[in-house]
C-alpha positions in Angstrom: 0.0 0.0 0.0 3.3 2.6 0.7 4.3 1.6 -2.3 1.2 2.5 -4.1 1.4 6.2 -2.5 4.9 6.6 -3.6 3.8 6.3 -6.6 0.6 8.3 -7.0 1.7 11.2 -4.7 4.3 12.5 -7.2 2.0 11.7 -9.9 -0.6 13.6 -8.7 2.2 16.6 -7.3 3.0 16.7 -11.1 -0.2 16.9 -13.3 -2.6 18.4 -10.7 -2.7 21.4 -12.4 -4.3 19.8 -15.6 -7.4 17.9 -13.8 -7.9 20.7 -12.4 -8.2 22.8 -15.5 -10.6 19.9 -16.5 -13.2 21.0 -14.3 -12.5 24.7 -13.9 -11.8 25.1 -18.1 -16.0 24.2 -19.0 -17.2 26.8 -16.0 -15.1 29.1 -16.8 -16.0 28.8 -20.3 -20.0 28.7 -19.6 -19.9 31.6 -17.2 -17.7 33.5 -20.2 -20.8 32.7 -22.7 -23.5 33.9 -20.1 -21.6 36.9 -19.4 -21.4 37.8 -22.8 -24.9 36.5 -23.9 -26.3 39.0 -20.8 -24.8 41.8 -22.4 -26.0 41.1 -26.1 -29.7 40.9 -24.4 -29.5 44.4 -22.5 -28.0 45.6 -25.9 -31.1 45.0 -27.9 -34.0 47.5 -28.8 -37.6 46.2 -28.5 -40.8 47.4 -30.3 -44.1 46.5 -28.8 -46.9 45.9 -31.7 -50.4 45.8 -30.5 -52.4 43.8 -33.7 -55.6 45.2 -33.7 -58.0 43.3 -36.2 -60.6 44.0 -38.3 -64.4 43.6 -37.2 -64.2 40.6 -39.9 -61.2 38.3 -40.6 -61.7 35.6 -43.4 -58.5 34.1 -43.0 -58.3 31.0 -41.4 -55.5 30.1 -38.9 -53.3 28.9 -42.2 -52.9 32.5 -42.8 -51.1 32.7 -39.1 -49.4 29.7 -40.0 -47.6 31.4 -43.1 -47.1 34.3 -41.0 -44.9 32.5 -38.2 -43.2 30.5 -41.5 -42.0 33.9 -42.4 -40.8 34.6 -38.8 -38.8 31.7 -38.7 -36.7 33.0 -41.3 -35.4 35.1 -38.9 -33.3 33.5 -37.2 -30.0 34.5 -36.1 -27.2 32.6 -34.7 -23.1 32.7 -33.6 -20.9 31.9 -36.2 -17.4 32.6 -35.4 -15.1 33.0 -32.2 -15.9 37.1 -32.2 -19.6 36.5 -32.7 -20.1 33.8 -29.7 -17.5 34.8 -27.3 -17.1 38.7 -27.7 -21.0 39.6 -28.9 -22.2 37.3 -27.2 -24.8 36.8 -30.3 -27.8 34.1 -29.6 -30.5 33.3 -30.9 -33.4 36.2 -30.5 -36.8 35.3 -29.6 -40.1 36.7 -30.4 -43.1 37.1 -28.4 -46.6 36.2 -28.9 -49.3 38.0 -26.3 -52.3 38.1 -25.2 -53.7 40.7 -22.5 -56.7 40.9 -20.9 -57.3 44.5 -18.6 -60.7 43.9 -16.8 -62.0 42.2 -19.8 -60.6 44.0 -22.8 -58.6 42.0 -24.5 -55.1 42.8 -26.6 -53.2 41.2 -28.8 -49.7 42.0 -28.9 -45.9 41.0 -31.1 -42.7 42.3 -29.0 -39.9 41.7 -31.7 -36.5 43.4 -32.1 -36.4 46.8 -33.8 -34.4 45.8 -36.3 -36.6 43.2 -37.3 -39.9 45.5 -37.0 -40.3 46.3 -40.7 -39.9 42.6 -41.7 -42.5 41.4 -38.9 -44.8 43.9 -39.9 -44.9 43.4 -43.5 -45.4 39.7 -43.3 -48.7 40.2 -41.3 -50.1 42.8 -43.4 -49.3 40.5 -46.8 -51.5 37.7 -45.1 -53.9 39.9 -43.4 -53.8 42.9 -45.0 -57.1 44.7 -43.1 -54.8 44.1 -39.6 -53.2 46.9 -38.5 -49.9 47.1 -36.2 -49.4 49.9 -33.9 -46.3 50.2 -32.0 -47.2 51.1 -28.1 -45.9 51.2 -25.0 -44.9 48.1 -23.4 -47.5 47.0 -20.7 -45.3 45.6 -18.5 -43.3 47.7 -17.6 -46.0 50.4 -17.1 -49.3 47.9 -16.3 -47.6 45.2 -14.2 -45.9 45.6 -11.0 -42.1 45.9 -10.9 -41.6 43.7 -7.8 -43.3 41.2 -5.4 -43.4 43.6 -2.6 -45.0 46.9 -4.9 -47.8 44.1 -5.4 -48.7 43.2 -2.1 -48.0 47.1 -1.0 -51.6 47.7 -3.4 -53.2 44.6 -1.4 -53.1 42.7 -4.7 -51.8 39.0 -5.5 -50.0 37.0 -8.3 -50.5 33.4 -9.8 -48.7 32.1 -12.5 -47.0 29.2 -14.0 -45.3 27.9 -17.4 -47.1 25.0 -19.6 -44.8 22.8 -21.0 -46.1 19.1 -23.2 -46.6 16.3 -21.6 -45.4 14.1 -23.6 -42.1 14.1 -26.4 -42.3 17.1 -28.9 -42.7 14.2 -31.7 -46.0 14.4 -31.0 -48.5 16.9 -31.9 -51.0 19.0 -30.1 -54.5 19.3 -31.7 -54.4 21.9 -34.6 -57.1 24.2 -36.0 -57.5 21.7 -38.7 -59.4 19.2 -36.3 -61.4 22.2 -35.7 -62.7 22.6 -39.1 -65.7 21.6 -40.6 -66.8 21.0 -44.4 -69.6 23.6 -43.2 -68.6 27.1 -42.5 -70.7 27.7 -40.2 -70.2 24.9 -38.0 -66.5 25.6 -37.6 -65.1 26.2 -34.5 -62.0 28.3 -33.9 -60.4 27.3 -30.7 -59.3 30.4 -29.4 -62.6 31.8 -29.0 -62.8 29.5 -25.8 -59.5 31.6 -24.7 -61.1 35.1 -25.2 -64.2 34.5 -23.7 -62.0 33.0 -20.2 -59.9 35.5 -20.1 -63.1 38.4 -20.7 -64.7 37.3 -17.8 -63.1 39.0 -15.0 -63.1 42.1 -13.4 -62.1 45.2 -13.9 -59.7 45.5 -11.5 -57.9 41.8 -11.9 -55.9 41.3 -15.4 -54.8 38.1 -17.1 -51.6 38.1 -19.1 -49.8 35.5 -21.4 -47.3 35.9 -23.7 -45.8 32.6 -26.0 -42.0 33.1 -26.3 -40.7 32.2 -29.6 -36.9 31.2 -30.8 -36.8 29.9 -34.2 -35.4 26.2 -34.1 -33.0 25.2 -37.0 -34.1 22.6 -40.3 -32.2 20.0 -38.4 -34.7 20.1 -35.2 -36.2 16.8 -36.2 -33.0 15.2 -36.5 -33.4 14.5 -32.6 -36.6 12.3 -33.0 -35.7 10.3 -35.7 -35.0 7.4 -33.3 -38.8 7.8 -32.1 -39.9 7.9 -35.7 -38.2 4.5 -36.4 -39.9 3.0 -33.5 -43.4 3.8 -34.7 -42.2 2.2 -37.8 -41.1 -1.1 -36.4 -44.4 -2.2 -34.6 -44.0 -5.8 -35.2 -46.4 -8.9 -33.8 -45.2 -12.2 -33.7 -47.3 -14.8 -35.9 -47.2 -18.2 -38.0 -47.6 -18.6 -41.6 -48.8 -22.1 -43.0 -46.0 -24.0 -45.5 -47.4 -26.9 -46.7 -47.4 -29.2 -44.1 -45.8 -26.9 -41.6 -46.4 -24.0 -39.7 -43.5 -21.8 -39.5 -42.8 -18.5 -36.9 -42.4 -15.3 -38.8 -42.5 -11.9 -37.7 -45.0 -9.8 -39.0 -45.0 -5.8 -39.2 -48.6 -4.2 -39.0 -49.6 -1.5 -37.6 -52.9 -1.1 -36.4 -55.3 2.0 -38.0 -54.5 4.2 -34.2 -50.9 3.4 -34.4 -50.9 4.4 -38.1 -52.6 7.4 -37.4 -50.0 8.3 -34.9 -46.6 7.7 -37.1 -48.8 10.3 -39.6 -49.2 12.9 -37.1 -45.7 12.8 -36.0 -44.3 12.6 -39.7 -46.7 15.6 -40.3 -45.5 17.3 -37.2 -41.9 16.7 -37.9 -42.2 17.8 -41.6 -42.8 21.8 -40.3 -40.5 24.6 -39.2 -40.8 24.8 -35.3 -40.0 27.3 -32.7 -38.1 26.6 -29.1 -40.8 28.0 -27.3 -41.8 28.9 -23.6 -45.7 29.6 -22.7 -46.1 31.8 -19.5 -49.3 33.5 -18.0 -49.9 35.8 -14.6 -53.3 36.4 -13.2 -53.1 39.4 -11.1 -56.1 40.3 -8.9 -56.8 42.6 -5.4 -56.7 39.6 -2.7 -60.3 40.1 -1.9 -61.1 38.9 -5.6 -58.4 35.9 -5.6 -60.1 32.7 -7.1 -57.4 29.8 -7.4 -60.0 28.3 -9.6 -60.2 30.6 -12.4 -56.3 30.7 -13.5 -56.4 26.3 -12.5 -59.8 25.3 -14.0 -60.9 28.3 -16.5 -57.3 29.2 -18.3 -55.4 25.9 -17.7 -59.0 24.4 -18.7 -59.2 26.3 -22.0 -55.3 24.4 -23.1 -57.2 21.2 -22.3 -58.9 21.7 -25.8 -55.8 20.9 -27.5 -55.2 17.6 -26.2 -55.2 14.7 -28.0 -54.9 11.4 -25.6 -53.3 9.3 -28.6 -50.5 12.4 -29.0 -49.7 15.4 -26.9 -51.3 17.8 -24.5 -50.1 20.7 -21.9 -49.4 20.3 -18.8 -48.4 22.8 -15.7 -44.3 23.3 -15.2 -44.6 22.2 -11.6 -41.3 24.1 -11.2 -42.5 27.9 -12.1 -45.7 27.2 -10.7 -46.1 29.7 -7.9 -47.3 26.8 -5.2 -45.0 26.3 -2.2 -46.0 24.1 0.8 -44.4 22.3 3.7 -45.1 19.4 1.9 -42.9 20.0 -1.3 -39.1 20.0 -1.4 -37.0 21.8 0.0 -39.3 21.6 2.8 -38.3 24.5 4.6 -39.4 28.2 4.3 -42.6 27.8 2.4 -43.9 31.4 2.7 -40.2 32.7 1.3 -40.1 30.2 -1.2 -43.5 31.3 -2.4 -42.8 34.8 -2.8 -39.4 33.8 -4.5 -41.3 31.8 -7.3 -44.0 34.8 -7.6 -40.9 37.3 -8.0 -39.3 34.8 -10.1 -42.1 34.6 -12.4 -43.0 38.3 -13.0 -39.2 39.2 -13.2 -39.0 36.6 -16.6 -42.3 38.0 -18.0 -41.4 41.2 -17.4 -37.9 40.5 -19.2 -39.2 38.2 -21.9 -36.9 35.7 -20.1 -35.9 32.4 -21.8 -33.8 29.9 -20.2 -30.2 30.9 -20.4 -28.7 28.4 -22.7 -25.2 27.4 -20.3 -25.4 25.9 -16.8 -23.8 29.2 -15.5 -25.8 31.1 -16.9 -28.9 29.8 -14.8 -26.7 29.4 -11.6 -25.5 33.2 -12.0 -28.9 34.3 -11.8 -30.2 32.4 -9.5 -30.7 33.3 -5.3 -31.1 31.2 -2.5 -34.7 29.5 -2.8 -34.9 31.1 -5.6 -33.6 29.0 -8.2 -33.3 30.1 -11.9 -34.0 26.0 -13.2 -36.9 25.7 -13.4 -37.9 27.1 -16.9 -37.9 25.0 -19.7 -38.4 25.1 -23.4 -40.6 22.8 -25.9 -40.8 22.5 -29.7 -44.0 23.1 -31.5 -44.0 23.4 -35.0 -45.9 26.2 -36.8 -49.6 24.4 -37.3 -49.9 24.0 -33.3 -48.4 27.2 -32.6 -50.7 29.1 -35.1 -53.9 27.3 -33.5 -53.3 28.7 -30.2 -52.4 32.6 -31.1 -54.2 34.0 -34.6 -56.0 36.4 -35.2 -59.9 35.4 -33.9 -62.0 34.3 -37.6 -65.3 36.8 -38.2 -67.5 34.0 -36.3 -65.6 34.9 -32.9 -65.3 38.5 -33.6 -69.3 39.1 -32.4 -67.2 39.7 -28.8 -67.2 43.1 -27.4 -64.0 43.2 -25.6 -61.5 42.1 -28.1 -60.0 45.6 -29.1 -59.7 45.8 -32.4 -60.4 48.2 -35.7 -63.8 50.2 -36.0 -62.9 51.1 -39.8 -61.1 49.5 -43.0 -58.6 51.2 -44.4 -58.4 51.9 -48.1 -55.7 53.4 -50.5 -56.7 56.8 -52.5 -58.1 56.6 -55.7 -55.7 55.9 -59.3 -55.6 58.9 -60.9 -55.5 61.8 -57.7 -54.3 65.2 -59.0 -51.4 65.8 -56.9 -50.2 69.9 -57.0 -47.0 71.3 -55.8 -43.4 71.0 -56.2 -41.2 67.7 -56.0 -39.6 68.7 -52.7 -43.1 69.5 -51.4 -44.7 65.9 -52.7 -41.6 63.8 -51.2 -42.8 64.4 -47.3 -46.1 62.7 -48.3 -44.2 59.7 -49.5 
């Protein structure tokens, strides 16, 4: 046994410092990358576009569909030492929301400046009555900047992230189970969603905004282990040979497993989004109704489940529920106003996990841990079904705020009068 420690100790006197730099060299390096990536984010200009619709839209949610296609083709990524280490470039997200102020209900795109013109013009080529205002952001002037400014106005906070319950192979329900061959007797789904989130009072709000990163062509890649599953579903069997029965082995599908391995093709054959879905309800604590946020806006997502392929579930871990009962175990009043302050800090920011392990543990606090958030892939079909602009059939409701008049160009042919200089401020 000496003998042994004579000769590991001077082994390990020798080349200490390179294990070491094996485990100090990947923290260093992911707190370098979230460093930088912080920066890049505080560096970027946002524009706020309410999307107020028309008293009529004939567009089905397809139109959406081709709208967040366009979108994708936005995305941006790191490709060179300067660009990842030094910029700190990532990959920018988008921001689908929907707002409801005492019952009157906004629909809202927060997307970089830079990027306004492009976002803009591929909603108004696909609905071309819509029109997008740029406004102030909501919350930072609506919503509360801290916990303890909420509870100083006697009001309280409930919130959570949805995440799928099952792989993001498989699909949600889409608008086109939704459709019928009759107009009249198609349903649009998020007409269950408006009329939730118009019933409350004035005072409370209910806000929800779908955070969008466009995913690469190569985010199917992952699944294609899954997808060769589905395809080998084999039963065992015997086929008769003259005299003899021989074992074989059979693949067949039966018509709900063949319905599934189309779905998931379908699903997998579409440009998807890393996405992150997040809603507050925010109400004076005289009015506080755990029900309404549990059974009436949690209820409304149950409409997209299928039990055969996918369906949203609460992220347990954002959920702003703390008890004696849960881990840690200890400090359940601190830990629940952690999670609250957690939760309206990253809708406030727009937050998306931070993509390096250092990244979350830098911004994390004691019993207030920055894990918790986590991202899903949903292609454009599903993602279009829950946020669109509302078809004419739902637009009968009063509170949605949209356009009172359509907007027209002038006339061919308008005799224009004055000097070139005069005409080019009207252009």
């Amino acid at each position: 046994m000496r003998s042994f420690f004579n000769i590991v100790g001077p082994f390990w006197n020798m080349t200490w410092p390179f294990w070491l730099s094996l485990v100090l060299l990947p923290i260093l390096n992911s707190a370098i990358v979230a460093w930088r990536q912080e920066l890049f984010r505080r560096s970027i200009k946002w524009s706020l576009l309410e999307i107020m619709v028309p008293r009529e839209v004939r567009k089905s949610p397809k139109a959406m569909e081709q709208v967040l296609q366009s979108i994708s083709g936005l995305r941006n990524s790191a490709n060179d030492f300067m660009e990842y280490y030094v910029e700190g470039e990532y990959p920018l997200n988008f921001s689908l929301e929907m707002t409801s102020f005492g019952g009157e209900i906004h629909l809202y795109i927060r997307t970089p400046t830079k990027l306004k013109a492009i976002v803009e013009a591929a909603f108004l080529s696909y609905y071309p009555d819509v029109e997008m205002v740029e406004v102030e952001d909501y919350a930072l002037t609506k919503l509360p900047g801290n916990i303890d400014e909420l509870q100083a106005t006697n009001y309280d906070l409930w919130g959570t992230d949805l995440i799928l319950d099952r792989e993001d192979a498989y699909p949600i329900k889409t608008y086109k189970d939704f459709e019928a061959p009759d107009e009249e007797k198609t349903f649009d789904p998020i007409a269950a969603l408006l009329e939730v989130l118009s019933a409350i009072d004035r005072r409370q709000m209910v806000v929800m905004q779908i955070l969008i990163v466009p995913a690469g062509p190569k985010w199917k890649d992952r699944w294609s282990g899954l997808v060769n599953k589905l395809y080998k579903s084999e039963h065992s069997g015997t086929i008769d040979d003259d005299d003899e029965n021989r074992p074989v082995r059979m693949t067949s599908r039966s018509p709900g497993e063949t319905d599934i391995l189309e779905a998931v093709e379908n699903n997998l054959s579409k440009q998807a989004f890393e996405t992150v879905i997040r809603f507050l309800y925010i109400t004076p604590k005289e009015l506080f109704n755990i029900k309404y946020p549990l059974r009436g806006v949690l209820g409304v997502f149950n409409q997209y489940s299928a039990l055969n392929l996918n369906s949203f579930r609460r992220n347990y871990h954002t959920s702003t529920l703390a008890s004696i009962l849960s881990k840690p175990y200890v400090f359940p009043d601190k830990r629940l106003k952690y999670r609250k302050e957690r939760i309206l800090y990253n809708y406030r920011e727009r937050k998306m996990p931070e993509s390096t392990f250092m990244g979350k543990l830098m911004f994390s606090y004691l019993l207030n841990w920055n894990f918790g958030t986590k991202t899903f892939s949903i292609n454009t079909e599903c993602l279009a079904t829950i946020f669109h602009p509302p078809i004419f059939l739902v637009l009968t409701a009063p509170h949605l705020h949209r356009v009172e008049s359509r907007k027209s160009g002038p006339p061919s042919g308008l005799a224009i009068f004055g000097e070139e200089s005069e005409i080019e401020k009207f252009q």
